[in-house]
N, C-alpha and C positions, 0 to 999 in steps of 0.2 A: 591660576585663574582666581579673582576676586569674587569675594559674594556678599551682597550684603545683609548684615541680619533682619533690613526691618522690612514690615509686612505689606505685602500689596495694594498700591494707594486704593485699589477698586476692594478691599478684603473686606469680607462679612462677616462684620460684627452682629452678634446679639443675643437671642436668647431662647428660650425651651420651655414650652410647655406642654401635657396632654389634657383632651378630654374631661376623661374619666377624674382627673386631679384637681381638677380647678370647676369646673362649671356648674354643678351641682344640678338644682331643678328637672332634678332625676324622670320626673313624671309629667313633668309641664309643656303646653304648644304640642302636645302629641307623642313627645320622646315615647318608648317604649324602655321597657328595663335592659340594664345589658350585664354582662358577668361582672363585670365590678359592681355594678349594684346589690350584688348577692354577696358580697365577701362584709362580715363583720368586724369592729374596730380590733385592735390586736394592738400588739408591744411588741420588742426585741424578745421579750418571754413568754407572749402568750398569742401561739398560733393564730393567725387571721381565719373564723371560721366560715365556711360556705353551706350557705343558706338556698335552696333554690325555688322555697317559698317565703316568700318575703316577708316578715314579723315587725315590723317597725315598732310595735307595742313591748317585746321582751328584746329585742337589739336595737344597737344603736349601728348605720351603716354610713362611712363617711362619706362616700363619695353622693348620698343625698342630698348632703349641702355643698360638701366641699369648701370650696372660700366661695361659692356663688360668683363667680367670674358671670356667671348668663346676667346676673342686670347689673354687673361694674364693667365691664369689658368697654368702653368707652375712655372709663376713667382708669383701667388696669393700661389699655393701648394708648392715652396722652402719658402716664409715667413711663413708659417706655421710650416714649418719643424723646420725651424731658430727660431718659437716659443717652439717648442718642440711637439706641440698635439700628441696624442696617439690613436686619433680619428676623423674624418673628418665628420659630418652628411652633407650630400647632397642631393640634391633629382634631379631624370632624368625626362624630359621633354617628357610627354605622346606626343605631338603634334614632337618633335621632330623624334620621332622613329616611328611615323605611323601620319602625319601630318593632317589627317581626322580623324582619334581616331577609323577607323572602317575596314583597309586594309588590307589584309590576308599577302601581304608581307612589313616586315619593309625597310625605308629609313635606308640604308647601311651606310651613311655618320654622320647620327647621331647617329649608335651606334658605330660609329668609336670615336666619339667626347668624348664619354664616355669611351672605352678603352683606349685611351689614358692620360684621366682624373686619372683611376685605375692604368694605367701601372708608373704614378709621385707617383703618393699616394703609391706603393710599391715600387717603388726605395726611399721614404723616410720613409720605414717602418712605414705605418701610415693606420692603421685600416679604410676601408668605413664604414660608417652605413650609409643606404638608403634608401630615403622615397622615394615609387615606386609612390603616389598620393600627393602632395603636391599644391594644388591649380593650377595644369595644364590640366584640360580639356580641349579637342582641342576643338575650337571655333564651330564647322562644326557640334561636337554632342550636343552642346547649340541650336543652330537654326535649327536643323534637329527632337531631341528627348525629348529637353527641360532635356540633363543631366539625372540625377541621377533619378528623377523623371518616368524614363523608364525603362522599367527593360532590356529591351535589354543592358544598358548599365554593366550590370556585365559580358557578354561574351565579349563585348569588351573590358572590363578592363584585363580581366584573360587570354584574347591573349595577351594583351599589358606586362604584370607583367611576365607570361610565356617564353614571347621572350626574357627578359633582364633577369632572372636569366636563363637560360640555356645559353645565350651569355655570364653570367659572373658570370657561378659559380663555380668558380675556383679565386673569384676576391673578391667576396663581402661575408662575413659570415652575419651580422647583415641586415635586410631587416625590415621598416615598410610600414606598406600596405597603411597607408591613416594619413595623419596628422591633428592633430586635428577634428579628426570625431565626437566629441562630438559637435562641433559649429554647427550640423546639429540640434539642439536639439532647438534653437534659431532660429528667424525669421531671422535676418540680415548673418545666415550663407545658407541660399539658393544659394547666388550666388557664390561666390569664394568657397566654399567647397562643394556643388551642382550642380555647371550648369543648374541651375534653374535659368529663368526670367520669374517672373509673370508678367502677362498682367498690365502693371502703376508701374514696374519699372522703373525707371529712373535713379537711383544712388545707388552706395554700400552704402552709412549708411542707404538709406530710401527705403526696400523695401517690393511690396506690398506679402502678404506673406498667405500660401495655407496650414495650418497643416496637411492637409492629405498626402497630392503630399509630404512636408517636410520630414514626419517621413517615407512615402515610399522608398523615396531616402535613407533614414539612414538605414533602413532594408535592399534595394541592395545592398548599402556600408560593412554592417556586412558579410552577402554574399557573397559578392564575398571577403572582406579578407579572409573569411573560406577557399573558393575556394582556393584563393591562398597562402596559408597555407599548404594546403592538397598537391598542386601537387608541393611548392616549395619544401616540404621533400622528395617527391619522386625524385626532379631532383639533392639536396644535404642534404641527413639526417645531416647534420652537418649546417645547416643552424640554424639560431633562428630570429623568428619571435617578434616583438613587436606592443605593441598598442600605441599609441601616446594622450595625452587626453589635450587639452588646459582645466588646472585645475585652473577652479576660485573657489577657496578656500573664506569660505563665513563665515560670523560672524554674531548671531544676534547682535544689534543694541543698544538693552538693553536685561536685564533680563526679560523682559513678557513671561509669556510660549506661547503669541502668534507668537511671536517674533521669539521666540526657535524651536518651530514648523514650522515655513515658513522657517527658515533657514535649517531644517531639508530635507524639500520636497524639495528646492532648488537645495542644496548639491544633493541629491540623481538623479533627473533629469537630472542635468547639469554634475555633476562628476561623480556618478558613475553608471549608468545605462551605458554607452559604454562600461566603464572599466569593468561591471559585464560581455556584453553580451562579449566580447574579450578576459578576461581571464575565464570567469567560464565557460560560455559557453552559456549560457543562456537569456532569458529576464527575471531581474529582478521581483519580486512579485507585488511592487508599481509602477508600469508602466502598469501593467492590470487597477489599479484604476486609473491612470491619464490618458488614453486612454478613458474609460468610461465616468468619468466625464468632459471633454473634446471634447467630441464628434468626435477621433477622429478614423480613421477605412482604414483599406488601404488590399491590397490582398497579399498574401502569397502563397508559395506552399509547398505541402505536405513533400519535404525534406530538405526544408530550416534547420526546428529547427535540424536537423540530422546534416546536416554540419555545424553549427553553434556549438555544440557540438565536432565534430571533430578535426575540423580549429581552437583549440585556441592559444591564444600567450604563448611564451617562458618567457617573460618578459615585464615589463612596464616601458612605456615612459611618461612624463608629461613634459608641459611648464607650468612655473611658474613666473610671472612677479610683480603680485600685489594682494593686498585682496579685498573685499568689504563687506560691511555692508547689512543688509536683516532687514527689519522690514513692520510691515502692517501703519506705521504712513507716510501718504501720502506726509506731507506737509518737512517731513528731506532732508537736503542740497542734491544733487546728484552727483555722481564722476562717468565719463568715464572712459574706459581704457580696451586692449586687447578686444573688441568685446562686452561684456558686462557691464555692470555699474553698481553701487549700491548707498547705502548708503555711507555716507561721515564717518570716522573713525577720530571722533576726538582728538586719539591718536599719529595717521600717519602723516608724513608731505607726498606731491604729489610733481611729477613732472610737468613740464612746460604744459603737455599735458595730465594732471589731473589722474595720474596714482600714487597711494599710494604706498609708498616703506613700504614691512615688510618682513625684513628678519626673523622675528621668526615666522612669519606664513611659510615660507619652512621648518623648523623642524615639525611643527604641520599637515602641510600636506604628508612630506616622511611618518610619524608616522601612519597620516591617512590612507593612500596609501597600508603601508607594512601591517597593520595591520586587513587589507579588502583581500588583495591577498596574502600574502605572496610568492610573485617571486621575482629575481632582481628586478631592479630598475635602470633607468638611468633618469637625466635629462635632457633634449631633448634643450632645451629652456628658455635662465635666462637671463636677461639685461634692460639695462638703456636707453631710446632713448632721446640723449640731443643735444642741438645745440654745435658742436666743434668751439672753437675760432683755426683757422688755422694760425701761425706766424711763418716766415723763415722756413720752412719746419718741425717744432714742433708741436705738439699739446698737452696740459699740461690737461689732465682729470679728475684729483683729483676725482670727485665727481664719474667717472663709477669705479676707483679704491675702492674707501669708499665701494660703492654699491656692487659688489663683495666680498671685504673684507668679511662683514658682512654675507653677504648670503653664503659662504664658509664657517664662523664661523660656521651657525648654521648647514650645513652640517655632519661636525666634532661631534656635538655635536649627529645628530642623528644618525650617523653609533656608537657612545657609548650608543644610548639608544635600540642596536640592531638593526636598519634598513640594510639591504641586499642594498644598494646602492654602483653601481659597477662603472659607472660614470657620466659624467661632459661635455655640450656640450653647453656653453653659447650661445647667440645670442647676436651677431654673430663676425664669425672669420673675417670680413671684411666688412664694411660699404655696405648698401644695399638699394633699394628702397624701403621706407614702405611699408607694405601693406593695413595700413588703410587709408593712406592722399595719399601716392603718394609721398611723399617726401623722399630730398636726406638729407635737412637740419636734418630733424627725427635722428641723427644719433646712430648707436650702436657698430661696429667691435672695435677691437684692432687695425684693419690699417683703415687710412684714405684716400679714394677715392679724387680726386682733379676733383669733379663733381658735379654742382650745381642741384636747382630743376630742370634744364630746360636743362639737357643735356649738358651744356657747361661746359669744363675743358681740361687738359691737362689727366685726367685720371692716371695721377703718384699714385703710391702707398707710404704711409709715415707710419712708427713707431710711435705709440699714446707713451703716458707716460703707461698706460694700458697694452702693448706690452708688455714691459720689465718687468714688475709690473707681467703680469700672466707667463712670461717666467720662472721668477722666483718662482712661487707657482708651477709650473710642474717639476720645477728641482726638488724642495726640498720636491715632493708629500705632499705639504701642508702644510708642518710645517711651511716654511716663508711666515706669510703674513701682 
């Protein structure tokens, strides 16, 4: 049987942004504060600190200004268009639409912010996908509930999710509930994907960390997307839901079957125990044994597994950035990058910020992915974070173009080896604040922000070389690249 390599004339192309990284006007129209607002500027060397009274006089916090997407977002969504995307991922600001994260009636003004945002995005025929959770806990239910960690926090969530697709559903087809939910599986995802501070935290890379309280919070999490699952069909059966999984796709190190085996449990913990409980429905078989051995134990209620079963996703989401190596030999070089780290791949070359480029690991992981769930498929999440040389108003990228290139190659190659991938939403359509250092130098968009680590710039938006580069892979749905 024939297959051909190129992409779905109906594919969705486009692009990624969140909240917290782009919109700034932290305090404005009503917002309320949310955990990103607390985290302090940071480097690849100096911890991002958390702050949970706010200093603006002795810190500087990036996500106050951010690039101010809240008054260009007119002119951020016409260069989008002028790129051509066919898809916009976004995500809305819980703290904006109920600034306490717990108020029976929403701030009018912030979901004005958002209608407006939908009403450019359809005068430029360009599809929302919307991450209703995206690392914006209001600040209020950190120091009040300690987050995720409380179960009170899934009716707040599923008021919160509730308000905005019945405000706009008539606006938004594609909705995910929670990004990156799997980072709750890991110690350093309590804070930004939790709203959990343990007692002797101090900083997002180093915090102190409570497996029971963790996998609690991940269970709410599962919960209430069921929840909101369940009543966003009721408010539009035309709606589809996805799961979002930051996939660290994992290699063992060598051939040892011990090797093979820990990369195994790995994989299974980190990738796909979310993606089981979100698309199948369920908790996984090996997650009873890792709780056991583990010691670890938390409470449930009797109709959880029931909507967990009901509420599953339509389709799956995954970011995909880099690989890492797994082995039980203690003393192998170690490589950071996206949240967790490994072993060093010494077939890979890394980025500046020790992040392994493999684009044939994204055909191994679509492969992986469709081959586990068989649903669509979108990717959520792909890109380069590199320092731009900015000259005369140029910025020449060679190296995010290559990076793409390649990982589009191997796309191609996997919708011929059969995968159901429908689209395409790199990271990101626009230069943003990191979310692991804090930085603006971190850079990723197709346009260049004129905004340094520390808030200063003129805020102009520029045309990378990238720009033109992906404008052209969306004319030509792929064949030029």
């Amino acid at each position: 049987m024939e297959h051909s390599q190129s992409f779905p004339q109906n594919f969705l192309w486009g692009a990624a942004t969140a909240a917290n990284q782009v919109e700034g006007a932290w305090n404005l129209d009503g917002k309320g504060a949310n955990l990103a607002d607390a985290m302090v500027a940071g480097s690849h060397d100096i911890p991002r600190k958390i702050t949970l009274t706010i200093d603006e006089d002795k810190y500087y916090y990036p996500s106050h200004k951010a690039i101010d997407h809240y008054h260009h977002y007119k002119e951020d969504i016409q260069l989008l268009a002028e790129m051509g995307v066919k898809v916009y991922r976004l995500s809305i600001s819980w703290a904006r639409i109920f600034p306490n994260g717990n108020e029976s009636e929403p701030n009018e003004k912030g979901l004005q912010f958002y209608a407006n945002i939908f009403k450019e995005l359809k005068r430029y025929n360009i599809e929302p996908l919307v991450t209703i959770y995206h690392n914006e806990m209001p600040l209020n239910l950190v120091t009040e509930i300690n987050g995720w960690a409380d179960r009170k926090c899934i009716d707040y969530y599923v008021h919160f999710a509730t308000t905005i697709m019945e405000r706009f559903k008539d606006d938004v087809k594609y909705w995910i509930p929670f990004n990156e939910i799997n980072d709750l599986t890991t110690g350093v995802g309590n804070w930004n994907h939790g709203g959990i501070l343990n007692e002797g935290t101090e900083t997002f890379q180093h915090q102190v960390d409570e497996p029971n309280k963790r996998f609690a919070a991940l269970h709410h999490q599962f919960v209430a997307s069921a929840k909101t699952v369940i009543a966003g069909k009721k408010i539009n059966p035309n709606f589809k839901f996805g799961t979002m999984i930051c996939h660290i796709t994992v290699y063992p190190l060598t051939c040892h079957p011990d090797d093979v085996l820990l990369t195994q449990q790995e994989d299974q913990l980190r990738n796909c125990f979310s993606g089981d409980v979100q698309v199948k429905g369920y908790y996984p078989y090996f997650m009873k044994s890792y709780f056991k051995k583990n010691h670890i134990s938390f409470i449930t209620e009797e109709d959880d597994f029931e909507l967990l079963k009901e509420g599953t996703c339509d389709f799956y989401t995954f970011s995909y950035y880099m690989t890492n190596c797994i082995t039980n030999d203690k003393n192998a070089v170690q490589v950071s990058g996206n949240i967790m780290g490994g072993a060093k791949n010494p077939y890979l070359q890394a980025t500046e910020w020790n992040w392994q480029i493999d684009p044939v690991g994204l055909r191994y992981t679509l492969n992986h992915v469709y081959d586990r769930y068989q649903v669509p498929i979108m990717i959520t999440e792909n890109g380069i974070g590199a320092r731009d040389i900015f000259e005369d108003g140029e910025i020449h990228d060679d190296y995010r173009i290559e990076y793409y290139k390649e990982h589009i190659q191997q796309m191609k190659l996997a919708i011929e080896d059969g995968v159901d991938l429908i689209g395409y939403t790199p990271w990101t359509a626009i230069d943003v604040v990191s979310c692991s250092t804090g930085e603006m130098a971190k850079r990723y968009g197709f346009i260049y922000v004129d905004v340094d680590d520390q808030g200063n710039g003129t805020f102009k938006r520029y045309k990378k070389d990238s720009y033109y580069w992906y404008q052209e892979v969306i004319q030509t749905n792929g064949a030029n690249l």
